[in-house]
N, C-alpha and C positions, 0 to 999 in steps of 0.2 A: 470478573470471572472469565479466564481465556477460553476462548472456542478452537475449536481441530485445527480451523484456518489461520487462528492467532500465530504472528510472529514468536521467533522465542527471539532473546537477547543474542546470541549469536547471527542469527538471519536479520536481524534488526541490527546488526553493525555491518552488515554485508552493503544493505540497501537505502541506509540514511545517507550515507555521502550523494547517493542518484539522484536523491529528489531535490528540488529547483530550493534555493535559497530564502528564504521568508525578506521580502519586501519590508521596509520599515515602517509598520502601522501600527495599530495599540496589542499590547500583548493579545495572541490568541488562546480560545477559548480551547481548543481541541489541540493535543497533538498532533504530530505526521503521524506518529506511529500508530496512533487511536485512528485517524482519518484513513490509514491503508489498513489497520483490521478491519474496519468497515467494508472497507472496496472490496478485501479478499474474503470475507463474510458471505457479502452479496453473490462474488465471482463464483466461491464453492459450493453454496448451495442455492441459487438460482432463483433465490426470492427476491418479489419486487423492493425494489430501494426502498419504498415506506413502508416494506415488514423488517428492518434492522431491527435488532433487540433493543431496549433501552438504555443498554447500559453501554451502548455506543452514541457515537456523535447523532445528530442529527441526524436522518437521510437526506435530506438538503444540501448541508454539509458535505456530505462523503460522496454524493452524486457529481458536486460542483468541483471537488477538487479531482476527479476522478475524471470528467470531460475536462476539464485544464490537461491533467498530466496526460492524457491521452493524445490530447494535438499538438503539446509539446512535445514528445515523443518518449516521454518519461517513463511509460508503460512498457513500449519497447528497449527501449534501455536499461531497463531493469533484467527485463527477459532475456537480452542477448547475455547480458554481465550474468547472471543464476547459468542458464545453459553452457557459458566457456566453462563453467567451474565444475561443474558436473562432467564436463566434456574431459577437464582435469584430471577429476577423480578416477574415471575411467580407466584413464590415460590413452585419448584419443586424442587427434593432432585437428 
């Protein structure tokens, strides 16, 4: 069931190129795209990580890749590339 926060498929081809490459371990359990409706979940409405709904990843999960992307600077990278686009739309320089 999508939330307000959920990506839709257009924003979700905007922001899958950003994120860091999947390492070569045994298939995972969660998608990126499931792991960052969690994080933007969390972000939008402001509840603790272990009140996610159920029908997302873990909160363990979505905390742990969320401090990864964060000090990777994946978080901010995403923001600058969303903001030029907008910046776009506008059409401001």
């Amino acid at each position: 069931m999508p939330y307000t926060s959920s990506l839709t498929d257009k924003e979700w081809e905007i922001i899958k190129p950003l994120l860091p490459k999947r390492k070569r371990t045994k298939p995972p359990k969660w998608s990126k795209r499931d792991i960052l409706d969690g994080v933007l979940y969390q972000l939008k409405n402001g509840c603790n990580w272990c009140d996610l709904p159920p029908d997302l990843p873990p909160y363990s999960t979505v905390f742990w890749h969320y401090k990864q992307w964060r000090a990777e600077g994946v978080i901010e990278k995403i923001m600058k590339v969303l903001h030029g686009r907008v910046r776009e739309q506008v059409k401001k320089k």
